[in-house]
Each structure stands twice: as structure tokens, then as C-alpha cells.
N, C-alpha and C positions, 0 to 999 in steps of 0.2 A: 327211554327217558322222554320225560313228555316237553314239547315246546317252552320255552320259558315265555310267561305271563308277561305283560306292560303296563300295570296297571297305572291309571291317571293320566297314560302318556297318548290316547286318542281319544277324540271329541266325544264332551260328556253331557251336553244339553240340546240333547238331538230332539225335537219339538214332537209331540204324536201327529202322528195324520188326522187332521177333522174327519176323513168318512172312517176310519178306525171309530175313535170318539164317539162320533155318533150312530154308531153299530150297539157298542157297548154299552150307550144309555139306550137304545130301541130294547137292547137284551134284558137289560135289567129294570125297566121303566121309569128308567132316572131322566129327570126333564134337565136339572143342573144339578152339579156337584157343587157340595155344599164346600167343598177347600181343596186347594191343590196344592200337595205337600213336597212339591221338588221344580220350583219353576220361578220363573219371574216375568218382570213385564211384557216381555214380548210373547213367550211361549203359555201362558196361565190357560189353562181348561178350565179354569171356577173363577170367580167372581173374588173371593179370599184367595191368598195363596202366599205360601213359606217360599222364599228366599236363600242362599248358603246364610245370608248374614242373618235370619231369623231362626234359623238350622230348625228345621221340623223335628230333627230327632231329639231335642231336648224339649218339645214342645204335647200336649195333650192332644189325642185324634180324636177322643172319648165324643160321645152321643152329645147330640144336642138337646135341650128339653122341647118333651113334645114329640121326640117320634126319634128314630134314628135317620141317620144323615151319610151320604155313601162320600168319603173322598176318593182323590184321584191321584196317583202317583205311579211316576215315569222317571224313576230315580237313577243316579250316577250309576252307569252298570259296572265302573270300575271294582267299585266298595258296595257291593250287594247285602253282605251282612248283616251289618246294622241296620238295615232299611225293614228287611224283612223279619228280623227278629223285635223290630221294633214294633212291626205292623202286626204279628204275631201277642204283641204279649197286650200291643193296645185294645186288639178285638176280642181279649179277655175281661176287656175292662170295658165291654159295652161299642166299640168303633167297628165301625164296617169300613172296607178298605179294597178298593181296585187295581191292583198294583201290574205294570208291563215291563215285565222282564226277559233273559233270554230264559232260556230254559236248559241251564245249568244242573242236568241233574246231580249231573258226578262231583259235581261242589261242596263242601262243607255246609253253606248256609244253605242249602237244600235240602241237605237229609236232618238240618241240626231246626229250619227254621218253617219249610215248606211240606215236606212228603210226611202227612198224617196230621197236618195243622190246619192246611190250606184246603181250599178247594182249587182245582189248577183246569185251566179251558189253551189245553195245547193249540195253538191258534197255524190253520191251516190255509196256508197263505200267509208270504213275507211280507213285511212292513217296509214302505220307503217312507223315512220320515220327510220331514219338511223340510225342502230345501235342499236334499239329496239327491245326484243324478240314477242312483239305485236302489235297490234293496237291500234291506242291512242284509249282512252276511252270515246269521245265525239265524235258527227257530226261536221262536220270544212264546211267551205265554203270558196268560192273562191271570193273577194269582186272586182269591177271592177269599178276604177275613172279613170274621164276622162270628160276633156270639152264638147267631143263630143258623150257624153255614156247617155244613156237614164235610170233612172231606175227603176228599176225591179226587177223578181225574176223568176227562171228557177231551173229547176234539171239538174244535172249532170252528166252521167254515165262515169265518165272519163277515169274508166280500160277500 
């Protein structure tokens, strides 16, 4: 029998690391995200950015006019589901999407939302987020939607 889960019951807006952040726009030649769809004042990687009380996931990630637009999302790893099924179904409708998650294969939203949807950059080297005396204590990945994104799956050395 497998460990029972807790979900909601440990800290769920753990900030990204800026030299993480800024690996990931070097990677993909993104200068700024155009929205950051799981954050708020303190923690925003974009200039825009969804809030719980703006809930991103009732909200459009869809392209902007004039060119497409990469958002950025570092979402509750509690409730993963919805984040990626959302981010899934919005890069059908034109959204490119950055998403840092663990890397949950054996999950449900994985094989329902991620494996043959996504593109996935297994990220080699743990993350300490901000404000943390360690390393989170899971492998995270870096998930990549997008109309135009093929998928797949790659490693990552991103230090």
C-alpha cells in the first residue's frame, strides 16, 4: 500500500528560483513572460499575473495578437490536475505555456494530461526555491505547451 497523500496540507507557493527563471528564458529566448498564471505580489515572474482570487484556471492563456506569448506557471503542486489539463487544452487554442512541476509520472494528470501532450525537459539538478533552507525533495520538470511544440521528452541540465 502506497503512503497516503496530504494533499493542501504543505506549503503551496514556494516562489521559483530567478537563476532557474532565467535559464529557462536563455533556453527558449524569452526576454519576459508575458503572464504569470499561479502567483502574486510578491512571488510574479511576469509583469501580469493571476492571483487564487483571479483563479487563472477560469481565465483565457490564449495568444496574444501579433505573435504568440510564452506564459509562466509554478502552480499548487497539491492539485496538479487541473493546471495541466488546463494548460493542455489552452495550447490547443493557440497558448504557449511553461509549466514547473514535480515529475509525477505515476499520477493520473500525467498520463491523462502530460505524457504524449507535452513536451517534458526532466530537469537535472534540484531546485531550492526561494526562501528555502534546501532542495525541494522531489525531481520537478519543466512541461512545455504549445500549438506548435511536438511531444516528448529530454533532460535538462539547466545549472
Amino acid at each position: 500500500m502506497a503512503p497516503a497523500q496530504k494533499p493542501g496540507r504543505s506549503k503551496q507557493d514556494y516562489q521559483t528560483p530567478p537563476e532557474f527563471l532565467a535559464a529557462v528564458k536563455r533556453r527558449f529566448g524569452i526576454r519576459e513572460f508575458a503572464i504569470d498564471l499561479a502567483a502574486d505580489a510578491d512571488n510574479a515572474a511576469a509583469p501580469i499575473w493571476y492571483n487564487e482570487e483571479a483563479d487563472a484556471l477560469t481565465q483565457p492563456w490564449g495568444p496574444v495578437e501579433g505573435g504568440h506569448r510564452w506564459s509562466w506557471c509554478n502552480p499548487p503542486f497539491a492539485k496538479l490536475a487541473p493546471w495541466v489539463e488546463k494548460a493542455w487544452t489552452e495550447s490547443r487554442a493557440g497558448a504557449h505555456v511553461l509549466m514547473l512541476v514535480p515529475a509525477g509520472v505515476g499520477a493520473n494528470w500525467w498520463r491523462d494530461f502530460v505524457h504524449g501532450k507535452a513536451f517534458v525537459l526532466l530537469l537535472n539538478g534540484r531546485l531550492t526555491f526561494v526562501g528555502e533552507p534546501t532542495c525541494y525533495p522531489k525531481d520537478c520538470c519543466l512541461l512545455i505547451y504549445g500549438p506548435d511544440v511536438a511531444p516528448g521528452y529530454d533532460v535538462w541540465s539547466w545549472a
